[in-house]
C-alpha positions as CSV (number, residue, x, y, z in Angstrom):
1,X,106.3,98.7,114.7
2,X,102.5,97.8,116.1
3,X,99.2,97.1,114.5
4,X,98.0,100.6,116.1
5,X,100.5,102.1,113.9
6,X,99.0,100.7,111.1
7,X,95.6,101.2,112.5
8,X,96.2,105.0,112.8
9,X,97.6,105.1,109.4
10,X,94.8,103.5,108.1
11,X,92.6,106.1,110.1
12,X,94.5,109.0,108.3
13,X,94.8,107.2,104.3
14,X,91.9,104.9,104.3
15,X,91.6,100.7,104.6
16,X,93.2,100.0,101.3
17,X,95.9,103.4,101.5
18,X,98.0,102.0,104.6
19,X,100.0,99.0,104.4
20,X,102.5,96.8,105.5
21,X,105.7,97.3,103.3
22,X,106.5,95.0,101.0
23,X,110.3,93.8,99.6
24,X,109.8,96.9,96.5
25,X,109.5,99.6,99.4
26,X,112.9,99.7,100.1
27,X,115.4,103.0,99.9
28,X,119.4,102.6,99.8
29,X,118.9,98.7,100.2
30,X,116.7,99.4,103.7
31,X,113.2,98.1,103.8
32,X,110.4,100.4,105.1
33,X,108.0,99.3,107.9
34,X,105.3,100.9,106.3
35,X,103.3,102.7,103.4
36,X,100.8,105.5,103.4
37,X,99.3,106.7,100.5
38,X,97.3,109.9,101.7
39,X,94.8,111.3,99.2
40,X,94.8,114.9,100.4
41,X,97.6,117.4,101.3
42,X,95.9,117.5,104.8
43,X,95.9,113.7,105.0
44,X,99.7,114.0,104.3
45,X,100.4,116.4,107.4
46,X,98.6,114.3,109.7
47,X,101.0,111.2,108.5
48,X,104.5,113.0,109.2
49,X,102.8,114.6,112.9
50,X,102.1,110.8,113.2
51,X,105.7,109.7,112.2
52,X,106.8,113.0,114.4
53,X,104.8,112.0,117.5
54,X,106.3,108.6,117.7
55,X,109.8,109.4,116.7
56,X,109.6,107.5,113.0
57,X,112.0,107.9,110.1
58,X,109.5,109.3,107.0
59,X,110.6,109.5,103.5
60,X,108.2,110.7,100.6
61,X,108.3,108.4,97.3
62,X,106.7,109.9,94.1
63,X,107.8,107.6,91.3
64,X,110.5,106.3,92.8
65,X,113.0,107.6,89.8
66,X,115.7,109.0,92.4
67,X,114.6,108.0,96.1
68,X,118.2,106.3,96.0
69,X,120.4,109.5,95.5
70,X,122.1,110.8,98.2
71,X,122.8,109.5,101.5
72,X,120.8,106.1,102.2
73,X,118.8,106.7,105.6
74,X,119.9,105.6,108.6
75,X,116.1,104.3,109.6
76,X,113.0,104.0,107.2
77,X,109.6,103.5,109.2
78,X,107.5,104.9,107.0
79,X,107.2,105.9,103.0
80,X,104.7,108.4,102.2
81,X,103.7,107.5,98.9
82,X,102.2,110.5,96.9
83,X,100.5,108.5,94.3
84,X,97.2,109.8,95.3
85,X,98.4,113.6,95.2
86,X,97.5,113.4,91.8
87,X,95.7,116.4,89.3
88,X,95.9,119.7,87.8
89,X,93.3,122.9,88.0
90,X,93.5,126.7,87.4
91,X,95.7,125.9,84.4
92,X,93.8,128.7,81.8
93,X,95.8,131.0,82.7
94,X,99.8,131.7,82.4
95,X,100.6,129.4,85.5
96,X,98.6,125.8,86.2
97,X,98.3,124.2,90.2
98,X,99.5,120.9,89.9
99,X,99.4,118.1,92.7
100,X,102.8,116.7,93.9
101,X,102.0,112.7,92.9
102,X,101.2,113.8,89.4
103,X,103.7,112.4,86.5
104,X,105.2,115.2,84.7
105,X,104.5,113.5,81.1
106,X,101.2,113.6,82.3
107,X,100.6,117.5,82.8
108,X,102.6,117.9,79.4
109,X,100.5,115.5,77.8
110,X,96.9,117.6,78.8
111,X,98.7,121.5,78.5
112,X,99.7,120.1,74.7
113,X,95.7,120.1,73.7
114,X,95.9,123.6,74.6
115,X,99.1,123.7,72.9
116,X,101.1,124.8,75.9
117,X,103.5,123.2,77.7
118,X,105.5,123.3,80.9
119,X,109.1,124.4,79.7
120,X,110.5,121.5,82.1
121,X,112.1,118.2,80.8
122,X,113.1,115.7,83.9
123,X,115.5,113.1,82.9
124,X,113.3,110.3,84.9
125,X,111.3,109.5,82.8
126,X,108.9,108.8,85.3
127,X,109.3,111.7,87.2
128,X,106.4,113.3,88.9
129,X,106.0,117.4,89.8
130,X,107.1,116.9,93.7
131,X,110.2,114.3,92.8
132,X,111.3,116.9,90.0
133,X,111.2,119.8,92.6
134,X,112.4,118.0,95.8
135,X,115.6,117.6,93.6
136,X,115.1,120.4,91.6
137,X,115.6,118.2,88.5
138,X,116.6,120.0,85.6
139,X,117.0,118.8,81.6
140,X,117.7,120.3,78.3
141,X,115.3,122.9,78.8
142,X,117.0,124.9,82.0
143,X,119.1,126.3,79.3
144,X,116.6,129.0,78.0
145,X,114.2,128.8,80.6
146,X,115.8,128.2,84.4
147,X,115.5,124.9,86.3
148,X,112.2,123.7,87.4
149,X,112.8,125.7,90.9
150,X,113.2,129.4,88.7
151,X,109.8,128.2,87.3
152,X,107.6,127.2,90.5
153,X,105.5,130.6,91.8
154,X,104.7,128.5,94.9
155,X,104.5,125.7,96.5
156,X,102.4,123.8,99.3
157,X,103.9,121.1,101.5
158,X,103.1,119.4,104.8
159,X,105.2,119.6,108.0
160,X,105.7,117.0,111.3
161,X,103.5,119.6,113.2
162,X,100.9,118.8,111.0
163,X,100.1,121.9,109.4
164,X,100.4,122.7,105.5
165,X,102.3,125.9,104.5
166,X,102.8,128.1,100.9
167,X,105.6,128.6,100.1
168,X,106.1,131.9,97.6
169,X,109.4,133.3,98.3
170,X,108.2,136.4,99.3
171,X,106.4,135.9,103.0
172,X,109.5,134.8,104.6
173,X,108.9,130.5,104.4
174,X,111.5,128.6,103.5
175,X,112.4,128.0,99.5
176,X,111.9,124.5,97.9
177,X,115.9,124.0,99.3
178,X,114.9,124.1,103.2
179,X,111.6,122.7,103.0
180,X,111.5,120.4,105.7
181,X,108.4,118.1,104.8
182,X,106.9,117.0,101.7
183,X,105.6,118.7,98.8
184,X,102.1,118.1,98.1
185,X,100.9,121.2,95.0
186,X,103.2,123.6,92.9
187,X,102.0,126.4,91.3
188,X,104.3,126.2,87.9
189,X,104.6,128.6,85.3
190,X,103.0,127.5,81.4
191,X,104.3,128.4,78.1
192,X,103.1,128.2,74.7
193,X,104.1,125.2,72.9
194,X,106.5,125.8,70.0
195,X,105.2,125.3,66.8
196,X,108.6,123.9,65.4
197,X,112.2,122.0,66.6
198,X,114.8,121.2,65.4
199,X,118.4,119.9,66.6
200,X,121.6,120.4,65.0
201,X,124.2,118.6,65.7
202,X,127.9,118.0,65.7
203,X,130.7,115.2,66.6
204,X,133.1,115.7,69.1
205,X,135.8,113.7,70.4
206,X,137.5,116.0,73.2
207,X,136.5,118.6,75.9
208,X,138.4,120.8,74.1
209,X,136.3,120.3,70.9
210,X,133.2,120.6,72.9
211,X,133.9,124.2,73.9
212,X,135.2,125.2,70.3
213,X,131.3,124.4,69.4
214,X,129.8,125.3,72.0
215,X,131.5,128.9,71.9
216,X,130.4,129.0,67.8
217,X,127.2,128.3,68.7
218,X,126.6,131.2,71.6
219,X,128.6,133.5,69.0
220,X,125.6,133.3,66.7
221,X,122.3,135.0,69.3
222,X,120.6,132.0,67.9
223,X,118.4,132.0,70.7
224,X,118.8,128.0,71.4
225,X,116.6,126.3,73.9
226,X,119.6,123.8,75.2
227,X,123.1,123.1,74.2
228,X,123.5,119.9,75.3
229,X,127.1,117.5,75.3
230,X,127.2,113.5,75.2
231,X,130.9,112.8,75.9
232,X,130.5,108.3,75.9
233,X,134.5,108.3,76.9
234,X,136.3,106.2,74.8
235,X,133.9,106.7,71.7
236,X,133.4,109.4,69.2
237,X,130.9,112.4,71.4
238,X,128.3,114.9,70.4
239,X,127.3,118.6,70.8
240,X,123.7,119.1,70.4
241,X,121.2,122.5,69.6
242,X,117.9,122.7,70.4
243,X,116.0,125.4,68.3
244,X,112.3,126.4,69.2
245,X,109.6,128.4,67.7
246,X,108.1,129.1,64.6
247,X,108.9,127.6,61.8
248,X,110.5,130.4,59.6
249,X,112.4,131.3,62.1
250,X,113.7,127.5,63.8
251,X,115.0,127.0,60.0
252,X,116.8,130.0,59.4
253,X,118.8,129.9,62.7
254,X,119.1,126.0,62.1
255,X,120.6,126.4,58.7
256,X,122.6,129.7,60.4
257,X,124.7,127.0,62.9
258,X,124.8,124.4,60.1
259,X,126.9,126.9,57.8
260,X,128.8,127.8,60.9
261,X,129.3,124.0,62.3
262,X,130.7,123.1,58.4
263,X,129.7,120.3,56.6
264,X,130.2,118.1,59.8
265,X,126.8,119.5,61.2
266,X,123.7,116.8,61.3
267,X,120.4,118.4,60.9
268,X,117.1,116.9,62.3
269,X,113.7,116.6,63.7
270,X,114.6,114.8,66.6
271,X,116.8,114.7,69.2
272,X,119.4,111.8,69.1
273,X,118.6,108.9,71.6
274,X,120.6,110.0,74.3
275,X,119.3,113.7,74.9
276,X,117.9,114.6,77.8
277,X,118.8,111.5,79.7
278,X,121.5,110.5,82.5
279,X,124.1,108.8,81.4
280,X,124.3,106.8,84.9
281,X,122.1,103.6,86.4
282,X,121.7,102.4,89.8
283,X,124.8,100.5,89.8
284,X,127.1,103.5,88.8
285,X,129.1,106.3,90.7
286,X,128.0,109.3,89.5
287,X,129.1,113.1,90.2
288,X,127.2,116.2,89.4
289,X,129.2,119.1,88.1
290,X,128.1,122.5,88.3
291,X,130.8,125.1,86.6
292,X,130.5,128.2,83.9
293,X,130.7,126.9,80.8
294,X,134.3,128.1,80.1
295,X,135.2,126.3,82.8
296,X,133.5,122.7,81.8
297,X,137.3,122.0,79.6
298,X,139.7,122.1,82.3
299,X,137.3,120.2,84.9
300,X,136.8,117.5,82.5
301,X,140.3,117.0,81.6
302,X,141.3,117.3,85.5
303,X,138.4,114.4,86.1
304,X,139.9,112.9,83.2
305,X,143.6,112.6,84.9
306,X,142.2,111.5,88.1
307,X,140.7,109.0,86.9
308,X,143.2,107.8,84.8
309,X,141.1,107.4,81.5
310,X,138.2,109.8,79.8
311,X,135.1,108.9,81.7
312,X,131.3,109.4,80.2
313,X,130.0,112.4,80.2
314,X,126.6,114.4,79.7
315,X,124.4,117.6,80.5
316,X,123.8,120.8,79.4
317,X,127.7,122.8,77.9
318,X,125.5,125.9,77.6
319,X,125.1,125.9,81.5
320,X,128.0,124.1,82.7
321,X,125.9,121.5,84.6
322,X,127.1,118.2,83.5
323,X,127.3,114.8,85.1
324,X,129.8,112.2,84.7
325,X,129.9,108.3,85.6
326,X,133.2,107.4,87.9
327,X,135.0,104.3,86.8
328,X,133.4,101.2,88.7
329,X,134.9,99.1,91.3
330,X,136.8,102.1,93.2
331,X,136.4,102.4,97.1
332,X,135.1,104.6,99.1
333,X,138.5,106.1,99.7
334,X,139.7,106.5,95.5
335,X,136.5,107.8,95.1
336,X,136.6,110.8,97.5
337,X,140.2,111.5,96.2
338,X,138.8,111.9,92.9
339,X,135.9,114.0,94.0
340,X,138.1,115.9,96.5
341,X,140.6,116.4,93.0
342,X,138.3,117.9,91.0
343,X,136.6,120.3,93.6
344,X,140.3,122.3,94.0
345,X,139.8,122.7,90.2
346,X,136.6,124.0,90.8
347,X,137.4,126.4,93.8
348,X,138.8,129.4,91.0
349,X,136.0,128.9,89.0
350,X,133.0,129.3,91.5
351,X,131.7,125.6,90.7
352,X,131.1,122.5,92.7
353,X,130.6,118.7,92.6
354,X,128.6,116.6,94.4
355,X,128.2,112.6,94.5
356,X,124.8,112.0,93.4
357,X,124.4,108.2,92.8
358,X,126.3,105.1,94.2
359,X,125.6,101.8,94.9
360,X,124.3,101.4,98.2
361,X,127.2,99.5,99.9
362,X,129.3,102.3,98.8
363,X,127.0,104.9,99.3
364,X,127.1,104.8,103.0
365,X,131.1,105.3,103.2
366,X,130.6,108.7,101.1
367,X,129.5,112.1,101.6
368,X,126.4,112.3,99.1
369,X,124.6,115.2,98.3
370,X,121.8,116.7,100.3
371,X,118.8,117.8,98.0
372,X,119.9,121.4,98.9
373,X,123.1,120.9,97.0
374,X,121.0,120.2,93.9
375,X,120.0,123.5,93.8
């Protein structure tokens, strides 16, 4: 790295946008040389044909809620920070353009005035519009109304030859999977917000009790929002209902899923502190498992003998997109004959499992998964 990198970079984001990196800017455990912050989805094209035209490593940091997952990079010259790529406009009408560096409580919080929403409900907390696409980061929600991708009419996002593209699915560019670049606007679609919710609940102790109430619950065309599972692994588990909408209705399909559920069933206004949140950290071996639903009770219970204990578990039972924390202090090698276990289960049922998270000694002995096998 030279000062005329930085100059140029400076050039592109501005005197105070372009910076040395300092000991945060780091991705897998590897320090970045450097951090641009460009303001404009222009400014961010001219940054990567930068990076391109001097053969430099580029990664994109929104929040910084999942820049670890996946593979840590071989080389890090440069993070394109897209704090600046910040802001919504044309949001009157049933979609809203939202800029890539912009929080996703954010947008939720200004759509709610209007009393709309955006029917998406990242687990980061911190998650911004591009860091929930690149990922295609799905929560509760995706259960009634698709993942974050199903929602997105288009998207803009800069290249290494310095152009920006849309991307609408239609003229032939690459979806939010291939893009090759970094996001920079969405065009999302809005919903109203509901005027009511409310979650019933249930505990569980065993996979196979988890589809017993999950199965009840479909049975009843309640029309639920997300069915959600919080397996802990040696403790007592819960199945969870979202209901949505008006308030005559939310409380006679609540009370229609109590009666079925039995005396058991917890009714409330709230959703219980673990919902809609991973049930992994940054220290922790974690595996995304994408199945039907029916098929979520013999994948758990194979995980569960290849592990040789139950492990935690959590996501959505209605969609059959869970993930689940390994036990901790396995190598590289236990850990791929665990994974490589539980994808022969999966192989009859069409599903698949993918490391997600691992520390980031370990992550480098591993095949991790690519964003495109988050979607």
């Amino acid at each position: 790295m030279t000062d005329s990198l930085l100059d140029a970079l400076v050039d592109i984001c501005g005197p105070d946008f372009a910076r040395p990196a300092r000991s945060v800017d780091q991705v897998g455990g590897r320090r970045a040389g450097y951090v641009a912050v460009p303001a404009t989805g222009r400014a961010a094209a001219a940054t990567l044909r930068l990076a391109a035209e001097r053969g430099l490593s580029v990664r994109a940091r929104g929040s910084g809620s999942k820049i670890d997952w996946g593979t840590p990079p071989a080389g890090l010259d440069i993070i394109v920070d897209t704090g600046r790529l910040n802001g919504m406009w044309n949001h009157h009408g049933p979609t809203a353009v939202v800029a890539a560096g912009t929080p996703v409580s954010a947008v939720q919080a200004a759509l709610a005035l209007q009393g709309r929403r955006l029917a998406v409900d990242p687990p980061s907390p911190t998650a911004t519009i591009g860091g929930m696409l690149a990922v295609n980061e799905a929560g509760p929600l995706a259960h009634r109304f698709g993942s974050p991708a199903d929602q997105t009419q288009a998207v803009t996002y800069a290249e290494a030859s310095g152009a920006e593209w849309e991307s609408d699915g239609e003229d032939g560019r690459p979806g939010i999977a291939e893009i090759e670049g970094v996001i920079t606007s969405a065009v999302l679609r809005i919903h109203p917000l509901p005027s009511a919710r409310r979650w019933v609940g249930r505990a569980v102790t065993t996979p196979a009790g988890v589809a017993e109430l999950v199965e009840q619950a479909v049975a009843q065309d309640l029309e639920p929002s997300a069915i959600e599972v919080d397996l802990p692994g040696v403790a007592e588990g819960t199945v969870a209902v979202l209901l949505e909408g008006d308030a005559e209705s939310v409380t006679g399909r609540s009370a229609k899923l109590v009666q079925v559920w039995g005396a058991e069933a917890v009714l409330a206004e709230e959703g219980p502190p673990w919902w809609g949140r991973y049930p992994f950290g940054s220290g922790d071996v974690a595996v995304r498992i994408s199945v039907r639903p029916e098929g979520l009770r013999p994948v758990t219970y194979a995980l569960r003998d290849l592990c040789g204990a139950p492990v935690p578990l959590r996501g959505s039972a209605g969609l059959g997109v869970v993930h689940a924390v390994l036990p901790s202090g396995l190598p590289a090698r236990r850990v791929t004959e665990i994974v490589g276990g539980v994808e022969q289960v999966l192989l009859a049922r069409g599903g698949k499992i993918v490391l997600v998270s691992a520390p980031e000694g370990l992550a480098t002995q591993l095949e991790m998964a690519e964003p495109r096998d988050l979607f």
